[in-house]
PALO-593743 format. One record per residue: z, y, x of N, C-alpha, C, O in turn; residue in three letters. Coordinates in steps of 0.1 Angstrom, whole numbers, plus 2048, in hexadecimal, padded with zeros to 3 digits. Layout:
ZYXZYXZYXZYXALA...
***
This chain:
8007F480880080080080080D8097FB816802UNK80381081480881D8207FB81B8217F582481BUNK7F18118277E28178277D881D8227CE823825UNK7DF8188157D781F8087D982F8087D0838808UNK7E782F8087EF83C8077EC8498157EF855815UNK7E684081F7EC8478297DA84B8307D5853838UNK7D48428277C384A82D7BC85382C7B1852832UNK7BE85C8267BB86F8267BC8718347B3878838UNK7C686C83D7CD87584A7C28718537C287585EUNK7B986984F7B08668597A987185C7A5874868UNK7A687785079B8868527A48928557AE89684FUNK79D8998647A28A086A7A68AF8627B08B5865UNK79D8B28597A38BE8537A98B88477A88C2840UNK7AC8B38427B58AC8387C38B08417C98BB83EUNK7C88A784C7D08A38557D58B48567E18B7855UNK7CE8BB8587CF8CC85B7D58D48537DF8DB855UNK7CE8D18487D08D783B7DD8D28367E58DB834UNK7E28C78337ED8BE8327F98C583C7FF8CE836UNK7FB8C48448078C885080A8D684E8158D984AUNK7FF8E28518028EC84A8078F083D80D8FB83CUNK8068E783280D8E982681B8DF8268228DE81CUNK81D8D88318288D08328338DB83A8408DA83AUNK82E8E383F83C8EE84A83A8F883B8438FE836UNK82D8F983783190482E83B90382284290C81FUNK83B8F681D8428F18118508F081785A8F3811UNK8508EC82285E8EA82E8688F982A8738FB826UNK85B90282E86291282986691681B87091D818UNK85B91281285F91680586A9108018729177FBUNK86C90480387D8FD8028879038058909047FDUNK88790881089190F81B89491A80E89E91A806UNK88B92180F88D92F80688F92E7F68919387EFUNK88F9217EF88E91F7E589B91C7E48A29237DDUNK8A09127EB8B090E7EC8B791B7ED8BE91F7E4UNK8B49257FD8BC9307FC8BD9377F18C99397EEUNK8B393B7E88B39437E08BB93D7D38C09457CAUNK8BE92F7D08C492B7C28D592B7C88DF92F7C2UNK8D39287D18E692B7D88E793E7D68EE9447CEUNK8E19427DD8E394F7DB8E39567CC8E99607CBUNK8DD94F7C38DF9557B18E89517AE8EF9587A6UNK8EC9467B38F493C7AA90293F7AE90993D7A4UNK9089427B99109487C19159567BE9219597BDUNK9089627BD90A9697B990E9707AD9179787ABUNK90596C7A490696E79790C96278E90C967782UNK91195478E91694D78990F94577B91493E773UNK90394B77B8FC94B76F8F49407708ED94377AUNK8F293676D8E692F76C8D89367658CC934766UNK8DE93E75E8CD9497578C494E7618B894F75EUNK8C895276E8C39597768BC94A7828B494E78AUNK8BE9417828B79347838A893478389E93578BUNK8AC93576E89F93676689794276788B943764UNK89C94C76C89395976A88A95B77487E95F773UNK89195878288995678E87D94B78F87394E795UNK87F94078987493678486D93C77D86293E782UNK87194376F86694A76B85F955774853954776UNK86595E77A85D96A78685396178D84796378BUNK85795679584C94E79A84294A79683794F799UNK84494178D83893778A83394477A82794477AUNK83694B77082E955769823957774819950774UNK82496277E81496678180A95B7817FE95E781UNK80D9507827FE9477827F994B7767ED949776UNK7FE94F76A7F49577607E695D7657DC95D75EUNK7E59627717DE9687787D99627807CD95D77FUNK7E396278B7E29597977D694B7987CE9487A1UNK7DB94478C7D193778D7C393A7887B893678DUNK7C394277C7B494377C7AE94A7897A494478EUNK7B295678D7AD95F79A7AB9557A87A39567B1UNK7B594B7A67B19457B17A99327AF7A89297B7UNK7A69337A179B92D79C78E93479D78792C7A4UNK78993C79B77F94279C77B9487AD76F9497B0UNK78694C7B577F9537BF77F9417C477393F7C7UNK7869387C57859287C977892A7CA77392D7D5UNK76F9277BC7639217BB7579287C174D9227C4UNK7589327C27529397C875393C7D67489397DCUNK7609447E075C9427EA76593A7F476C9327EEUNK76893980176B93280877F92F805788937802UNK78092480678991F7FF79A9218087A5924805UNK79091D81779991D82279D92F8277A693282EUNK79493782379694682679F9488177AA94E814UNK79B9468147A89498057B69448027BD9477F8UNK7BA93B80D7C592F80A7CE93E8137D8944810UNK7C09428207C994682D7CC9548287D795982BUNK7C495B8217CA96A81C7D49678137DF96C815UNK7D495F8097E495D7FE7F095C8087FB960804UNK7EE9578117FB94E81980095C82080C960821UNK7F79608247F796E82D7FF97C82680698582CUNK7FC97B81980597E81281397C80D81B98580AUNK81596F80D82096680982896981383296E810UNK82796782182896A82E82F97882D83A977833UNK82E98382883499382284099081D84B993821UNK83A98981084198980285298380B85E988808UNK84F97981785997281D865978822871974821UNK85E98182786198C83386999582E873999835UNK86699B82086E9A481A87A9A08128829A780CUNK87899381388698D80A88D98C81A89599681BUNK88E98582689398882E89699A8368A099B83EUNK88F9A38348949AF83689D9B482A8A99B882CUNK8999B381D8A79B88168B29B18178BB9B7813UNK8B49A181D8C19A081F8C79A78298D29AC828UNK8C09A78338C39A78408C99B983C8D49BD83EUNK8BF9C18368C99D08328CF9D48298D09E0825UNK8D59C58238DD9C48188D89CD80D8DF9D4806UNK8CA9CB80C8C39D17FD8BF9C47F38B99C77E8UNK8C29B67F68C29AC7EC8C69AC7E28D29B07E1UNK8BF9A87D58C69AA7C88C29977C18BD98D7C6UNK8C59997B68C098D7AE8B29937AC8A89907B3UNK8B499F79E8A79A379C89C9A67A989299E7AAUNK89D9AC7AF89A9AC7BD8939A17C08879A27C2UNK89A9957BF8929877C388997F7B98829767BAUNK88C9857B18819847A387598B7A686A9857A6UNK8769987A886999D7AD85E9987B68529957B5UNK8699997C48629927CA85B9817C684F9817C7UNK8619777C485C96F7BD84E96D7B78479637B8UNK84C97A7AD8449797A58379797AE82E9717ADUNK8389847B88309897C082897D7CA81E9807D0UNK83096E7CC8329687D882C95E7CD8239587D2UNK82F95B7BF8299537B581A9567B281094E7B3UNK8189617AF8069687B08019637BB7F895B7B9UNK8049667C57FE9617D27F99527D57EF94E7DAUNK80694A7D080993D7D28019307C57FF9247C6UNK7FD93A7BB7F69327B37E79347B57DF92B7B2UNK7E49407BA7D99417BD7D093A7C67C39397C6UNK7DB9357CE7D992D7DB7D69237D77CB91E7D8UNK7E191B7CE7E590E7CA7D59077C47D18FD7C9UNK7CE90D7BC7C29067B47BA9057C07B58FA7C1UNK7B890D7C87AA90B7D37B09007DE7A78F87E3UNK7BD8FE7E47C28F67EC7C18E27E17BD8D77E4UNK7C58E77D47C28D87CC7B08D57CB7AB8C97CBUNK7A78E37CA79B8DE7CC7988DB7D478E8D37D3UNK79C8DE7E17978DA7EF79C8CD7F27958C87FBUNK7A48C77EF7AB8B77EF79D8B17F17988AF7FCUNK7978AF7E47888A87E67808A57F077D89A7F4UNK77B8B67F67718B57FB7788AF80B7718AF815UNK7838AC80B7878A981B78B89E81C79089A827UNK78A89481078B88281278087D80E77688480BUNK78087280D77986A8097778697F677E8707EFUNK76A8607F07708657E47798597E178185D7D8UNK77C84C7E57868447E47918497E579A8427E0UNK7948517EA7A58547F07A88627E87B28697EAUNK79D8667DE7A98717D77B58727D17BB87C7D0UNK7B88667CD7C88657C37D58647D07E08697CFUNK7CE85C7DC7D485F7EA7D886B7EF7E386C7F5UNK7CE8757ED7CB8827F67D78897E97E088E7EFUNK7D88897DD7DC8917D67EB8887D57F088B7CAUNK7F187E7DB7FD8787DC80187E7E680D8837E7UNK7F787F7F17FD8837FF8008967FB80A89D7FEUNK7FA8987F77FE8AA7F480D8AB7EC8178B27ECUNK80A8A07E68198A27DB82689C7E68328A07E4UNK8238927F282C8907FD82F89880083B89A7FFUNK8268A38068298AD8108308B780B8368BF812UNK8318B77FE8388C47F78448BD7F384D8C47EFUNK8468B27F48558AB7EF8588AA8008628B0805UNK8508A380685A8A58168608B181686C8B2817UNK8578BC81585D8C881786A8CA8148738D081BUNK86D8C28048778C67FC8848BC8038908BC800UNK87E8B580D8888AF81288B8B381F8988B3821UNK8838B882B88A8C083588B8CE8308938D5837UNK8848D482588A8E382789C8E481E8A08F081DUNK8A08DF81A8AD8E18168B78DC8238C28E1825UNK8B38D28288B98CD8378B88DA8428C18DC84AUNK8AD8E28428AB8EB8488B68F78478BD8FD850UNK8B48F78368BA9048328CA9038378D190C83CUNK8CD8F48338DB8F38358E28F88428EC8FE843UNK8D88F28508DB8FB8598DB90585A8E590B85CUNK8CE9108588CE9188548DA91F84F8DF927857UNK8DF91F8458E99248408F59238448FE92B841UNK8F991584D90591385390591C86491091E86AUNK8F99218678F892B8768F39368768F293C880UNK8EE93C8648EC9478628EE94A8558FA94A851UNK8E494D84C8E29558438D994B83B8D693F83EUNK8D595382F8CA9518228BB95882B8B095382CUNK8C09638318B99688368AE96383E8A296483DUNK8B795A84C8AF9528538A594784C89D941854UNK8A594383F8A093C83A88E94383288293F831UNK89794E82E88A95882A881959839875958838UNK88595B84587C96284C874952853868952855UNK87A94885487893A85586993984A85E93684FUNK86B93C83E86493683585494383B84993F83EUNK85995183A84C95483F840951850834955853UNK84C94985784594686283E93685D83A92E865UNK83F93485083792484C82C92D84482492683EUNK82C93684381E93983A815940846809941845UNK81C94385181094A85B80993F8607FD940864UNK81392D86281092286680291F8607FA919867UNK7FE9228517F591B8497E892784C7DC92484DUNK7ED93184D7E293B8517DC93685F7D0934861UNK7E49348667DB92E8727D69218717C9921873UNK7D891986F7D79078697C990B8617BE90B867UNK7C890E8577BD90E8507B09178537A591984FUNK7B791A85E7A691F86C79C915870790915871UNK7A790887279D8FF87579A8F386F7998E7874UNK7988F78607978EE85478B8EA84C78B8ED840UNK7818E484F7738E584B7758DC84077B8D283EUNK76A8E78397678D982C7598DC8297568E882AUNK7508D38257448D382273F8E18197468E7811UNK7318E581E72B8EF81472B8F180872B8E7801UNK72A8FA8037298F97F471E9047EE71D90F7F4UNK7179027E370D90E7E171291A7DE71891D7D3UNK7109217E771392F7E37129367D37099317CCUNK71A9427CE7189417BF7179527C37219587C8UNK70F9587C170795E7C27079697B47049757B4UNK7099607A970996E7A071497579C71E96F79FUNK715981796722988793730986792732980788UNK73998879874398579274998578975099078AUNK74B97F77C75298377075B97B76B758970766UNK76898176C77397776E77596B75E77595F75BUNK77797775977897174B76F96B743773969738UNK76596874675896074375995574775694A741UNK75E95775775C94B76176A94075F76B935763UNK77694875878094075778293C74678C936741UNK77894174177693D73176992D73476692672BUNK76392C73F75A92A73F75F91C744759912740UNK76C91A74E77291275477890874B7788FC74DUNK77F91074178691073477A90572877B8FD71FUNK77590872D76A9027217648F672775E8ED721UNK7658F773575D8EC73C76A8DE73C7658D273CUNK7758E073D7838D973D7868D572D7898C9729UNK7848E07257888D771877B8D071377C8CC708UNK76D8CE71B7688C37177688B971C7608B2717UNK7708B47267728AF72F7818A572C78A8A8734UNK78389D72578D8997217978947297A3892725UNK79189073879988974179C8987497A2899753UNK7978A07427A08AC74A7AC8B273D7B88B273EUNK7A38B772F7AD8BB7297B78B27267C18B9722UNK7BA8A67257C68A27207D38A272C7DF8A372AUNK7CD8A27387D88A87457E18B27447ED8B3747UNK7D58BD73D7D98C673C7E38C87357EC8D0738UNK7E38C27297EF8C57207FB8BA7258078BC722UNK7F78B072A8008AA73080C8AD7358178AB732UNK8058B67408108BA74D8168CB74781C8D374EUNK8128CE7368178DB7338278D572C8328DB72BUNK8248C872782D8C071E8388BE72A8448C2728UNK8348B873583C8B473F8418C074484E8C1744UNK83C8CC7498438D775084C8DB7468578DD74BUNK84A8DD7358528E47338608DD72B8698E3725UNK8608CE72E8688C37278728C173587D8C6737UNK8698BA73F8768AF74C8738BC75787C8BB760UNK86C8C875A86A8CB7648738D67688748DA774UNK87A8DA75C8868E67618928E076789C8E776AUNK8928D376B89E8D077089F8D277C8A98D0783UNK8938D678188F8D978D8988E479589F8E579FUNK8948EC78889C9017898B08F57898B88F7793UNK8B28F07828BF8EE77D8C88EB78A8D38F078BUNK8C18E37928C88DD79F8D18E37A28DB8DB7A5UNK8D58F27A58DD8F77AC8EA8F77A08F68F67A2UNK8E48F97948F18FD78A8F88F178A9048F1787UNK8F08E578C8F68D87859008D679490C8D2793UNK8FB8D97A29068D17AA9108E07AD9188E07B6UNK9108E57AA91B8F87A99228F879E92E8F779EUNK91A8FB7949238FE7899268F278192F8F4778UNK9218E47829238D477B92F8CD78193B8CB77DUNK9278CB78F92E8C17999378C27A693D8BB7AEUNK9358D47A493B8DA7AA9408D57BD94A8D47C4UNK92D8D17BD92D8CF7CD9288DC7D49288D97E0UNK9268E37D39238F37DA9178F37DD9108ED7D5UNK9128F97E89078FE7F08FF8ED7FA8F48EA7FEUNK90D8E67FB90A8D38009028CF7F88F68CC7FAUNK9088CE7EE9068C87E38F88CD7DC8F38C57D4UNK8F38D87DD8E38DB7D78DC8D77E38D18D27DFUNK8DD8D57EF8D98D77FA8D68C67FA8CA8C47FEUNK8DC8BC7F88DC8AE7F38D48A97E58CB8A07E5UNK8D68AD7DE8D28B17D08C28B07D28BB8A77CDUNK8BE8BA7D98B18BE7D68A78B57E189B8B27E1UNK8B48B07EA8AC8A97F88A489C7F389A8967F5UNK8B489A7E88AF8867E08A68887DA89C8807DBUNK8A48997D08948977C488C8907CE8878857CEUNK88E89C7DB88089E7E687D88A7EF8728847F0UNK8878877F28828757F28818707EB8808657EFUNK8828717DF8798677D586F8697D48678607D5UNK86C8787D286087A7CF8568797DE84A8777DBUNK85787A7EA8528717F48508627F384685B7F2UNK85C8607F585884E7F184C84C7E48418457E5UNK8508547D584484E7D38378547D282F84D7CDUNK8338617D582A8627DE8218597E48168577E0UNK8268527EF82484B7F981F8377F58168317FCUNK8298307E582782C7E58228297D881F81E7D5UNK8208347D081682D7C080782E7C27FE8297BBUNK8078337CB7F38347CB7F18247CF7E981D7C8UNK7F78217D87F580E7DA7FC8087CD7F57FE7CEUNK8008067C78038037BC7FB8077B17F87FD7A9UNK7F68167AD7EC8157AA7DD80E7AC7D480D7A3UNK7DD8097B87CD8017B97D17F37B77C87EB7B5UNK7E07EF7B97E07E07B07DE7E37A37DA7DB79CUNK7E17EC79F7E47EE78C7D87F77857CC7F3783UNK7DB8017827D680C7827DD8177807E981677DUNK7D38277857DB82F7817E083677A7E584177DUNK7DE8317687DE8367607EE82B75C7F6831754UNK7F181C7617FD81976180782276A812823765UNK80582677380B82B78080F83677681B836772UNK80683F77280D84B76A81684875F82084F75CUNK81183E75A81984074982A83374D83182F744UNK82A83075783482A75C83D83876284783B75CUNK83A83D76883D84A77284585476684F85B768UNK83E85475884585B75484F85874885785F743UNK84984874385884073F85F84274886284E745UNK86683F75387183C75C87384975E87F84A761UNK86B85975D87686375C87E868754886871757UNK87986074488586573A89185E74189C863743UNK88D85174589C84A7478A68557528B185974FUNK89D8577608A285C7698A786A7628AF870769UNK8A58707588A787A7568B58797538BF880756UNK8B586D74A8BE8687428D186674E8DC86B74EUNK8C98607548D285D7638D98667688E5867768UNK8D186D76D8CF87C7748DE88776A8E788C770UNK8DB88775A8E388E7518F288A7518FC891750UNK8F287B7538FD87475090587575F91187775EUNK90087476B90987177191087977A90B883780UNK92187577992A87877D92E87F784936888781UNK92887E79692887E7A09228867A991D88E7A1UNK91E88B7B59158917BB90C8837BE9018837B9UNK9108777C790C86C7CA9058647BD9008597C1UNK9058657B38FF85F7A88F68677A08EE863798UNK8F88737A38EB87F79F8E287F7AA8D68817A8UNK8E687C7B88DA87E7C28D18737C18C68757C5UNK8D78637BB8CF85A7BD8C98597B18C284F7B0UNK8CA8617A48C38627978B886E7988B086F78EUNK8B887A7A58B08807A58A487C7B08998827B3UNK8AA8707B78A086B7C28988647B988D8687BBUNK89985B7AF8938567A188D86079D88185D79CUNK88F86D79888D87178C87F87979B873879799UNK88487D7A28778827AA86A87A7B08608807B4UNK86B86F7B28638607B385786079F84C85E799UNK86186379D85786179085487078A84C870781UNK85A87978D85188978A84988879384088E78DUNK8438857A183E8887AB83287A7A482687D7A6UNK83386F79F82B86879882286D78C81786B788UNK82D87778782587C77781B88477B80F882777UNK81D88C78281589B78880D890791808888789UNK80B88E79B7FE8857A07FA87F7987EF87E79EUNK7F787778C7EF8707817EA8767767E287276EUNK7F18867767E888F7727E18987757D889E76FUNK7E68997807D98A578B7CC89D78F7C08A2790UNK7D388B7937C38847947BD88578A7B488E78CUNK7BD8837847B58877767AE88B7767A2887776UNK7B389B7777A88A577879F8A67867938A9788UNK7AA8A278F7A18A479B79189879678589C798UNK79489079278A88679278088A78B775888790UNK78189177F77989176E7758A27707718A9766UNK7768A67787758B577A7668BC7827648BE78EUNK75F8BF77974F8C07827508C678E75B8CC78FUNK74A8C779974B8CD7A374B8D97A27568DE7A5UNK7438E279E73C8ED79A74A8F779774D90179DUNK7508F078C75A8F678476C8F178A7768F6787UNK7698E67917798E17927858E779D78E8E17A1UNK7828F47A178B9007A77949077997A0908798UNK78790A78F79090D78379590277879D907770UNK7928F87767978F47727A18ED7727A68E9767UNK7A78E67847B08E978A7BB8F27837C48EF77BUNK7B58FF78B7BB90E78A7C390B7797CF90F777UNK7BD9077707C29067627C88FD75C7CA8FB750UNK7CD8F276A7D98E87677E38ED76E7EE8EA769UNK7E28F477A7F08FC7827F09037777FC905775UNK7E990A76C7EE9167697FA90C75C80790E75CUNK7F69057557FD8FF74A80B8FD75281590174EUNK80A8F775D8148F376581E90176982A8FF76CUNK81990B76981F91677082191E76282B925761UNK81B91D75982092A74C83091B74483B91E741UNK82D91174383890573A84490674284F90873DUNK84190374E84C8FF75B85490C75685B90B74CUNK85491975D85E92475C86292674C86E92674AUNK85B92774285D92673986791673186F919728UNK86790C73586E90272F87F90673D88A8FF73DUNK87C90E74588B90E75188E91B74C89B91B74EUNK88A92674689193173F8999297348A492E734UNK89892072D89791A71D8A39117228AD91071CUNK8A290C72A8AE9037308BA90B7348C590E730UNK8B190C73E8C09157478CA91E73E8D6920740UNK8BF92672E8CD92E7288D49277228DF92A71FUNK8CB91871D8D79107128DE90C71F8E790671AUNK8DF90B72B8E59037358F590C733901909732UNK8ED9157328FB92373390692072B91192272DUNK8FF91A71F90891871490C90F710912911705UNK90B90171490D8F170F90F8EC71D9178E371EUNK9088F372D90A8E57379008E373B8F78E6733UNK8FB8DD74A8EF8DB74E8EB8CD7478E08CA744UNK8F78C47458F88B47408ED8B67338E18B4733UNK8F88BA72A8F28BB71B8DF8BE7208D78B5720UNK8DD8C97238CE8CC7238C58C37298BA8C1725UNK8CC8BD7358C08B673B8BD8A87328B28A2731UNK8CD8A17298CB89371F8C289B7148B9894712UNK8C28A670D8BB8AA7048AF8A57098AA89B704UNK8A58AD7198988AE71B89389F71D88889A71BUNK89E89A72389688772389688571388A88470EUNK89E88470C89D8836FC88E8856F588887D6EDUNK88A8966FA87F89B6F58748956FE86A8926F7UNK87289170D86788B71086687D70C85B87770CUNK87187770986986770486986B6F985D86A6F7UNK86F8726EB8658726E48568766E18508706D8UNK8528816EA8488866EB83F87A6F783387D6F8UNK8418706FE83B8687048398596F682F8516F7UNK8438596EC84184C6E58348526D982C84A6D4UNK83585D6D782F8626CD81F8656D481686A6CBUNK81B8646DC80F8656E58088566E37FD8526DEUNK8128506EA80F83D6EB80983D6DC7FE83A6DAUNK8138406D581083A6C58078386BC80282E6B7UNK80584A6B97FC8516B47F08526B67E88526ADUNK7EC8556CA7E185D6CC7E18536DF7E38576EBUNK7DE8476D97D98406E57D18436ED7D38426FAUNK7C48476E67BC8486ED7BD8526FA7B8851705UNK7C585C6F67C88686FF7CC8627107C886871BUNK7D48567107D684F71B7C88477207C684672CUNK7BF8407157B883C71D7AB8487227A384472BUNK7AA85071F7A08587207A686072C79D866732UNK7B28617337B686973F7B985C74C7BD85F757UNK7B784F7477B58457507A78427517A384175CUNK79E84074879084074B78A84275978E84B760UNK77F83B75C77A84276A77084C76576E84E759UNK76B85276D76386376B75685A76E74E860767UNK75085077474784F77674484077D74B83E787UNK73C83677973C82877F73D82B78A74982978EUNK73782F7917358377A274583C7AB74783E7B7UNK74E83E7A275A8427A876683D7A176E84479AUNK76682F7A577382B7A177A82B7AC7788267B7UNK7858327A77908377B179B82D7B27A082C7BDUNK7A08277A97A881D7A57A78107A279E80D7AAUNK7A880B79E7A87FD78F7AD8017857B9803783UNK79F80277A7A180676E7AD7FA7647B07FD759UNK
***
């Protein structure tokens, strides 16, 4: 199964591309952990969790179409490196206002928002470019290995942070995170991916992302993803934002204890990463998914109930092995069923589902969190995804076999 898993790395700008978003995701951890100890610490609020998730991930309202449209159009690897280059700022200024004690909550919301525009923009042309840098066998691989590198991250950047913060500051963590986005600006200098026909007529955004829009909802192995992963961000994915309330204000393990917390999501979701794509080509991967997201009501279930710091870390190492499964069996999807011409935006228009549900279902948590407990909310949201997963099965079968289907005799990627 590791060779199945592990042959993208063969191709040199894959390999490139990959490692640069592995120190970079290394950093966004770093600063992501800093920043939920510092709300959470500060303000005592779990609301301010949720608001900062929303400041982030809202601009891809924008963000993903803008960076759907310039995707398809022009060079992919010059567009990864100007967003980053930006992000790289955004870094910088969260590290100078601490450093001159001008840090606020709101403050970090702003910035956020700012570092989320940038970061979604990026995100659709970096998922279109997966393609053109493997093989076409090894896409469900290349887009497992992307989902590794960003869960590794989630496992040395909190190990990071913790040093970090035990020999300095939050601070050191912000300025850490912008020396991983200058990392990708240089890395993706020497990243080649095959030509593409130049597009040559007008730019018009909203034609071209109505046009994207139209090309995806006929496209069934793309639209049903889509609503897939809007159902999933805004049901199991706020538990994400919750991490820091549940081991501070729940379990009352501190700044260790989120720092642990987030490390277990982050090896599960490596391990399976690493090991459903081989599993997938014994089975298929339309089992791989709809197993992946039975077993996260349970894990959710787990996760709500237990007692412990030690018994929440090994229900979030579960519960992130199979979020890190749901999101790869829905992005293949589209990566697969997605015309060339068009699949930057239409891409661009599953991060965006992903990025408008996600902040929106962690505002929606986090305030009832305020008011009942992190426990209560997270047994509600497994509650509401198995029934929203039995009522799919039941009703509207087809929906599952039409986002397992192959796109074409010519590219079976799996075993149907």
């Amino acid at each position: 199964m590791a060779s199945v898993s592990l042959a993208p790395l063969r191709h040199r700008s894959f390999s490139l591309a990959l490692g640069s978003s592995l120190i970079s995701s290394t950093g966004t951890w770093m600063q992501s952990v800093a920043l939920g100890i510092y709300l959470t610490t500060t303000t005592k609020d779990a609301l301010w969790l949720g608001l900062i998730t929303l400041a982030a991930w809202l601009p891809a309202i924008v963000g993903s179409p803008t960076g759907g449209i310039m995707g398809d159009r022009f060079n992919r690897q010059r567009w990864i490196q100007s967003m980053n280059s930006v992000m790289a700022l955004t870094a910088c200024a969260l590290a100078v206002a601490k450093y001159t004690n001008h840090l606020s909550p709101q403050l970090c919301c702003y910035i956020a928002a700012v570092e989320g525009l940038c970061g979604s923009a990026s995100w659709a042309a970096w998922q279109s470019l997966l393609p053109d840098l493997v093989g076409k066998d090894e896409v469900l691989a290349a887009v497992s290995l992307s989902s590794a590198q960003f869960n590794l991250g989630r496992v040395i950047g909190p190990l990071c942070a913790g040093v970090a913060l035990a020999f300095g500051s939050i601070g050191v963590c912000f300025a850490l995170n912008a020396a991983s986005f200058v990392v990708v600006v240089v890395m993706f200098a020497f990243v080649k991916s095959p030509s593409r026909p130049k597009v040559l007529t007008k730019v018009r955004p909203v034609h071209e992302t109505i046009e994207g829009a139209r090309v995806a909802w006929s496209v069934r192995g793309c639209r049903n993803p889509i609503f897939g992963v809007a159902a999933v961000a805004l049901i199991a994915s706020p538990f994400i934002t919750l991490v820091p309330a549940m081991s501070i204000l729940t379990l009352h393990a501190g700044k260790v204890g989120t720092a642990w917390l987030v490390t277990a999501q982050g090896v599960g979701a490596v391990v399976g990463a690493l090991t459903l794509p081989g599993l997938a080509q014994r089975t298929s991967r339309l089992f791989v998914l709809r197993a992946s997201l039975g077993t996260m009501v349970i894990a959710l279930v787990l996760y709500g109930l237990a007692p412990n710091l030690v018994l929440s870390a090994l229900a979030l190492g579960l519960l992130g092995g199979t979020y890190v499964g749901s999101l790869t069996g829905l992005n293949t999807s589209v990566q697969l069923h997605a015309p060339r011409n068009e699949r930057t935006r239409i891409l661009a228009l599953y991060t965006l589902s992903l990025s408008i549900f996600f902040p929106v279902g962690a505002v929606i948590q986090s305030a009832f969190a305020k008011t009942w407990g992190v426990r209560p909310v997270t047994l509600v949201a497994a509650l509401l995804l198995g029934v929203v997963l039995i009522v799919m099965t039941l009703a509207h079968p087809r929906y599952w076999r039409e986002i397992g289907a192959a796109p074409s005799s010519a590219a079976q990627l799996l075993a149907e």
